[in-house]
Structure formats: C-alpha cells, structure tokens
mmCIF file of the C-alpha atoms, coordinates in Angstrom:
data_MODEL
# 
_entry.id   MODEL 
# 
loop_
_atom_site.group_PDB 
_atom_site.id 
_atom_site.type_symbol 
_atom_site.label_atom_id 
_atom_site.label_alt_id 
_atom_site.label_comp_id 
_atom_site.label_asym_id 
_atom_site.label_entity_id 
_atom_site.label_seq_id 
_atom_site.pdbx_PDB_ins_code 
_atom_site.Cartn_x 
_atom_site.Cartn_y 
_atom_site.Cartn_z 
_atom_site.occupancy 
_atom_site.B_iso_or_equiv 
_atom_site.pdbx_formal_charge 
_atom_site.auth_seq_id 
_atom_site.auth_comp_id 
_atom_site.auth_asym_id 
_atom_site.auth_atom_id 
_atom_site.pdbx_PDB_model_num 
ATOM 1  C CA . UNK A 1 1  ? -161.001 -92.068  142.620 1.00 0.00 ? 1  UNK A CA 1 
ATOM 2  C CA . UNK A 1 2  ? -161.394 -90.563  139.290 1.00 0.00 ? 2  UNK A CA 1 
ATOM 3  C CA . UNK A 1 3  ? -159.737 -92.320  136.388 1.00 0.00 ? 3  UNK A CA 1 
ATOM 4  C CA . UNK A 1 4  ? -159.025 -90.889  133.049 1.00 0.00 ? 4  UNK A CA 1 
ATOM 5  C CA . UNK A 1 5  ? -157.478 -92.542  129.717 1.00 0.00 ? 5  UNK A CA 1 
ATOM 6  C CA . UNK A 1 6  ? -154.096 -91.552  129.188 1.00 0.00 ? 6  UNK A CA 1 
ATOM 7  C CA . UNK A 1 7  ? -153.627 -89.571  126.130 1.00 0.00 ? 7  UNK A CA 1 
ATOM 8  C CA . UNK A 1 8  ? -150.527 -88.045  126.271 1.00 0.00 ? 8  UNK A CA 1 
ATOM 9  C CA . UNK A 1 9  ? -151.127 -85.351  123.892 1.00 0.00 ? 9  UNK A CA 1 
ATOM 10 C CA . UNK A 1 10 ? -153.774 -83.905  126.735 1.00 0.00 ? 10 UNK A CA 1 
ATOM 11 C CA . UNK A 1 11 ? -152.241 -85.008  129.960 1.00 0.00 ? 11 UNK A CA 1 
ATOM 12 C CA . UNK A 1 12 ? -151.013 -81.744  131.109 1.00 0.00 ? 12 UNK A CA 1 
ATOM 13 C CA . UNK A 1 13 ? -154.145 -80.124  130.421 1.00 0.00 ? 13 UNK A CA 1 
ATOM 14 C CA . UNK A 1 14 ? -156.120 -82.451  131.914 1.00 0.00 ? 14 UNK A CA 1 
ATOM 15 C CA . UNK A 1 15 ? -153.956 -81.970  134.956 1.00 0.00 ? 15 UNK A CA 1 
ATOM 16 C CA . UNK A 1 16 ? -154.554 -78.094  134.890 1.00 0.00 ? 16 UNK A CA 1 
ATOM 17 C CA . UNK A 1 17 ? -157.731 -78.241  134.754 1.00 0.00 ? 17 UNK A CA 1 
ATOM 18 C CA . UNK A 1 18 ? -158.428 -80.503  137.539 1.00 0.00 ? 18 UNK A CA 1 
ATOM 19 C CA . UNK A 1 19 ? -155.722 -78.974  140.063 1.00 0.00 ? 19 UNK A CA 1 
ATOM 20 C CA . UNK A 1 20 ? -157.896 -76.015  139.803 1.00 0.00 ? 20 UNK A CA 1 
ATOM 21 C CA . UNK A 1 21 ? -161.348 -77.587  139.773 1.00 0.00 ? 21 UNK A CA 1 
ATOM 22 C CA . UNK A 1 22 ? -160.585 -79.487  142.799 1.00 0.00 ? 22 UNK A CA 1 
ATOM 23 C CA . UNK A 1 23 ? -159.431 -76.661  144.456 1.00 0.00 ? 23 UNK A CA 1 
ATOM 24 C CA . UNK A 1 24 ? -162.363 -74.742  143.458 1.00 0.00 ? 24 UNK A CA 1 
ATOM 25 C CA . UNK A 1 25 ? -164.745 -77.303  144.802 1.00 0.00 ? 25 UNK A CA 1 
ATOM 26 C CA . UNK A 1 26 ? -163.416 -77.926  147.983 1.00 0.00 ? 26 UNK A CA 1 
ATOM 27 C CA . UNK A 1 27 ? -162.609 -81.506  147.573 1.00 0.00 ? 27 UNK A CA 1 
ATOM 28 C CA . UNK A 1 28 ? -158.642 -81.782  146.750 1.00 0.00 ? 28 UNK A CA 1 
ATOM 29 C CA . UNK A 1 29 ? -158.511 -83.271  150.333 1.00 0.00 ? 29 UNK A CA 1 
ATOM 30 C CA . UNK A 1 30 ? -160.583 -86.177  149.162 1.00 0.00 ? 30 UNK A CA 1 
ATOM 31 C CA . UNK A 1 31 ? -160.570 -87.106  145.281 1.00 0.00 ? 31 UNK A CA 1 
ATOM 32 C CA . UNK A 1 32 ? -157.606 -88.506  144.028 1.00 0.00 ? 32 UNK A CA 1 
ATOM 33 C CA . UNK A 1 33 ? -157.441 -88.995  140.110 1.00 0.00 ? 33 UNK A CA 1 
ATOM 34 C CA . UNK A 1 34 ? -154.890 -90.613  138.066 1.00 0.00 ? 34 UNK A CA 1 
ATOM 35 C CA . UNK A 1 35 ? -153.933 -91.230  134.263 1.00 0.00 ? 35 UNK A CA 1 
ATOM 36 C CA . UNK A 1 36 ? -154.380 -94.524  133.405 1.00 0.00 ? 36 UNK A CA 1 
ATOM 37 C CA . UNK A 1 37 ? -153.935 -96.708  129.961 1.00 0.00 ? 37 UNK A CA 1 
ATOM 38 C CA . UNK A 1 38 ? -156.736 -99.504  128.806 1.00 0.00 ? 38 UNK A CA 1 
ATOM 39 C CA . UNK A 1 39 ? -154.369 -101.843 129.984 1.00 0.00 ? 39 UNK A CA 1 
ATOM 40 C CA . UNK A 1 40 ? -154.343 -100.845 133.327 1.00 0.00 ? 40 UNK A CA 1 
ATOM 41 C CA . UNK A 1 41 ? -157.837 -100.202 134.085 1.00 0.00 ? 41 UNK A CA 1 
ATOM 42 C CA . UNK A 1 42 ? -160.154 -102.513 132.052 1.00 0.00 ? 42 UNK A CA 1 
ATOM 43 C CA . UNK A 1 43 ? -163.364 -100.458 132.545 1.00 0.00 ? 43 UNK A CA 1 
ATOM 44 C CA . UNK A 1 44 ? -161.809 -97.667  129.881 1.00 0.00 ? 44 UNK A CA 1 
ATOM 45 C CA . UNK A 1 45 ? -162.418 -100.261 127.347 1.00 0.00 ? 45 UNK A CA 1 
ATOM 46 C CA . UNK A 1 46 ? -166.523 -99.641  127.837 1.00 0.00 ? 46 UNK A CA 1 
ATOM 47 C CA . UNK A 1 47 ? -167.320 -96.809  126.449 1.00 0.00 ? 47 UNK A CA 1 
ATOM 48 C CA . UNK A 1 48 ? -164.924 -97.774  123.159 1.00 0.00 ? 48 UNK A CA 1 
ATOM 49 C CA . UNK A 1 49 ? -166.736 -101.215 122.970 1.00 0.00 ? 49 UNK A CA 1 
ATOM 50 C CA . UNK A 1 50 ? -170.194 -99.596  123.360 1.00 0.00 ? 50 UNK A CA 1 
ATOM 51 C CA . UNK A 1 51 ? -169.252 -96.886  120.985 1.00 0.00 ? 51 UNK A CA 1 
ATOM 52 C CA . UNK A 1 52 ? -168.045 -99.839  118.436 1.00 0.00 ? 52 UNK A CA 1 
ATOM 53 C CA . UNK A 1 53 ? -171.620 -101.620 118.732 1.00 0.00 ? 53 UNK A CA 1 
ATOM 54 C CA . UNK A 1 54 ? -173.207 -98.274  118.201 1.00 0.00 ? 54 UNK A CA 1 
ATOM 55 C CA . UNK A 1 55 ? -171.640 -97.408  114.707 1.00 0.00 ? 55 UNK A CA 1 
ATOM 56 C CA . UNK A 1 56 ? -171.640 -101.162 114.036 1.00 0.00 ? 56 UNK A CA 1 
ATOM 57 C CA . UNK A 1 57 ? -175.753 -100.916 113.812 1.00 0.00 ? 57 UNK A CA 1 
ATOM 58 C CA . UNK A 1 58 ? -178.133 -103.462 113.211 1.00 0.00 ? 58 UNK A CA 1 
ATOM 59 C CA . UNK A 1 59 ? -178.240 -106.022 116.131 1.00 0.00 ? 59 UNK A CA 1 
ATOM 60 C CA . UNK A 1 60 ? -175.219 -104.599 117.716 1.00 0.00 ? 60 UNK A CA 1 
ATOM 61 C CA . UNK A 1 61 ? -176.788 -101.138 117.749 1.00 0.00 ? 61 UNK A CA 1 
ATOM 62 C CA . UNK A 1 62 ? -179.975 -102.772 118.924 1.00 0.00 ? 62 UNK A CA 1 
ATOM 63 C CA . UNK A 1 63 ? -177.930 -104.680 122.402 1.00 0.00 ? 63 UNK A CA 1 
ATOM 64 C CA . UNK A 1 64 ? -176.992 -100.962 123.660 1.00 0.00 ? 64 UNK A CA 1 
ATOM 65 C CA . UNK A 1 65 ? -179.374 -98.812  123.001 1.00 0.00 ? 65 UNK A CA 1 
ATOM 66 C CA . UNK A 1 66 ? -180.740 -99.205  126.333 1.00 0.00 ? 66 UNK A CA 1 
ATOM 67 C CA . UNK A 1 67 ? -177.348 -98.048  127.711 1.00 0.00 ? 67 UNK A CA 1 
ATOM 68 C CA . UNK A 1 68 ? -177.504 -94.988  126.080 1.00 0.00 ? 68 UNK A CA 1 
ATOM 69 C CA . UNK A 1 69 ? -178.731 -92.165  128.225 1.00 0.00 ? 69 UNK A CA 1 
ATOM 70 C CA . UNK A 1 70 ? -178.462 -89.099  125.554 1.00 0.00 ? 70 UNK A CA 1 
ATOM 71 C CA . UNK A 1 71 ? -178.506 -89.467  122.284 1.00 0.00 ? 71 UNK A CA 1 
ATOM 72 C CA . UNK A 1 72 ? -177.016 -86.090  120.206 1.00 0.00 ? 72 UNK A CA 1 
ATOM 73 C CA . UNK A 1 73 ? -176.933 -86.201  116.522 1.00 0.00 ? 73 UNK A CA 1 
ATOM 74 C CA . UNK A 1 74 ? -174.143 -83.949  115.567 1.00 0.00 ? 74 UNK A CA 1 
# 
C-alpha cells in the first residue's frame, strides 16, 4: 500500500504517473495506492514535523539529525 498526501492541485498527475509506472513495472496486480489527507493517515504528519525541527535549529535540529539520511543544500 502506497500512500500519498492529498494535494488536490497534483492529484491527477500523480494518478498518471503511477497508472503507467505500475503498469510498466509489472506490479498493478499487487500495489494498491491511495490519496490520503493528514487526517486520515497520521504518519504524513512525519516528514512535516521532522522538516519543522530541521529549520527550527538548535536543539530541535540537533534531535533529528540522525534521521536524516541525505542532506542536499540547495
């Protein structure tokens, strides 16, 4: 099961794109995927949260750093 955050503005595409990758790969017998809001699937909250502590810095940088795997500067 492959859940993505609801963002209306990209739904479609992001259902494009994965009808075909699916396809592509074989496995549209066996992943399902839905669009789902923050609400209704708590773990889309992490990566906000973890992104919050990040820009935060100091000792909220400091608590998830180690849960960064890649680090880009941009």
């Amino acid at each position: 099961m492959l859940v993505l955050e609801s963002d209306e503005s990209i739904v479609e595409l992001d259902r494009k794109t994965l009808y075909r990758s699916v396809r592509r790969h074989g496995c549209h017998e066996i992943l399902e995927y839905r669009h789902l809001r923050a609400f209704e699937e708590p773990l889309l909250a992490v990566p906000d949260a973890l992104a919050w502590c990040w820009q935060r810095g100091g000792h909220w940088k400091t608590r998830v750093r180690e849960m960064a795997e890649e680090i880009r500067t941009v």
